[in-house]
C-alpha positions in Angstrom: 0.0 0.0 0.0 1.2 3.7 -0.5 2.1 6.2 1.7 0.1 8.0 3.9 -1.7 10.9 2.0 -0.4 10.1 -1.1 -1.3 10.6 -3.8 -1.5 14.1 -2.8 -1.8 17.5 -4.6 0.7 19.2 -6.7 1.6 22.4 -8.2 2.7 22.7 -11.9 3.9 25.1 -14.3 3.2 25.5 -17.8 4.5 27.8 -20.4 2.7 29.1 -23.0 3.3 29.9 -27.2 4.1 33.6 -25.7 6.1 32.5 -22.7 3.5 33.2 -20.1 3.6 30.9 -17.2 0.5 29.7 -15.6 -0.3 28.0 -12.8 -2.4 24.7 -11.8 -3.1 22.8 -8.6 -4.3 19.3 -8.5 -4.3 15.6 -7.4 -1.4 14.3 -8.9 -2.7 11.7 -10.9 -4.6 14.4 -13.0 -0.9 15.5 -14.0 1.0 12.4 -14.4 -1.3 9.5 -15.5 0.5 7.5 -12.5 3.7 8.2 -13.6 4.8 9.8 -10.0 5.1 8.7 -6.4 6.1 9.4 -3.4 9.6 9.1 -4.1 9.9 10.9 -7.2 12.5 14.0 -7.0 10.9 17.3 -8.3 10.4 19.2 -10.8 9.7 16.3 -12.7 7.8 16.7 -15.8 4.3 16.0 -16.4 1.3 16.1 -18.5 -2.1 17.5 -18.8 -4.9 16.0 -20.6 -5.9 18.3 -23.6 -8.4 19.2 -26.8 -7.4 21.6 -29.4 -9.8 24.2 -30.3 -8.2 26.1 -32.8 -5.0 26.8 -35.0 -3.9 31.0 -35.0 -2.4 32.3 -38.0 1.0 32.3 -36.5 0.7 28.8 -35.5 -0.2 28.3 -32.2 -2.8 26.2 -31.2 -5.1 27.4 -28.7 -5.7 23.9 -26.5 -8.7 23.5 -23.7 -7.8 21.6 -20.5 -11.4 21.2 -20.2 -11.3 17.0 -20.3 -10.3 16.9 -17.1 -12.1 19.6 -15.9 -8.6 21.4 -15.2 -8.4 25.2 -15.2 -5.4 27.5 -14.4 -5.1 29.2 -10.5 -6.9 32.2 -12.3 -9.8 29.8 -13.6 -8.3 29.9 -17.3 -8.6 27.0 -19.2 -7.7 27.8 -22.9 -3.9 28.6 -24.1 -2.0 29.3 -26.8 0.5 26.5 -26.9 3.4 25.2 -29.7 2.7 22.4 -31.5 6.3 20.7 -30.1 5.0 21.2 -26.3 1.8 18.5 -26.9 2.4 14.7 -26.9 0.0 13.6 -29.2 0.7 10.2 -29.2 -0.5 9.8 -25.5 -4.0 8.4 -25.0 
C-alpha cells in the first residue's frame, strides 16, 4: 500500500506559445497519469490532458484543458501553446 496521503496534490507550471507561465493545482494523478510517487525527485515533468480548439495564423494552437475539468489558478482554461510542447501520441 502507499504512503500516507499520497497521492496528494501538486503544483505545476506551464509555459505558453508567448512564454507566459500559468499555474495549476491538483491531485497528482490528473498530472502524471501514474507516472509519480512518493519518491519521485521534483520538478519532474508531467502532462495535462488536452483538446485543441483552434489553430492561430502564427501557428499556435489554442488547447482547452477542459477533459479533465482542469483550469489554471486564475480559472483559465484555454492557451495558446506550440505544436512541439503537446504529446499527441498519449492516449
Amino acid at each position: 500500500m502507499g504512503q500516507p496521503g499520497f497521492p496528494g496534490w501538486v503544483r505545476v507550471r506551464m509555459v505558453d506559445a508567448d512564454g507566459k507561465s500559468w499555474f495549476f493545482v491538483d491531485k497528482i494523478p490528473v498530472f502524471t497519469g501514474g507516472q509519480l510517487n512518493a519518491d519521485t525527485r521534483l520538478p519532474a515533468p508531467v502532462r495535462v490532458r488536452c483538446s485543441i480548439v483552434g489553430q492561430e495564423e502564427d501557428g499556435a494552437l489554442v488547447i482547452s484543458t477542459q477533459p479533465d475539468g482542469v483550469e489554471a489558478e486564475v480559472g483559465q482554461t484555454l492557451f495558446r501553446v506550440r505544436g512541439d510542447q503537446l504529446d499527441r501520441h498519449t492516449v
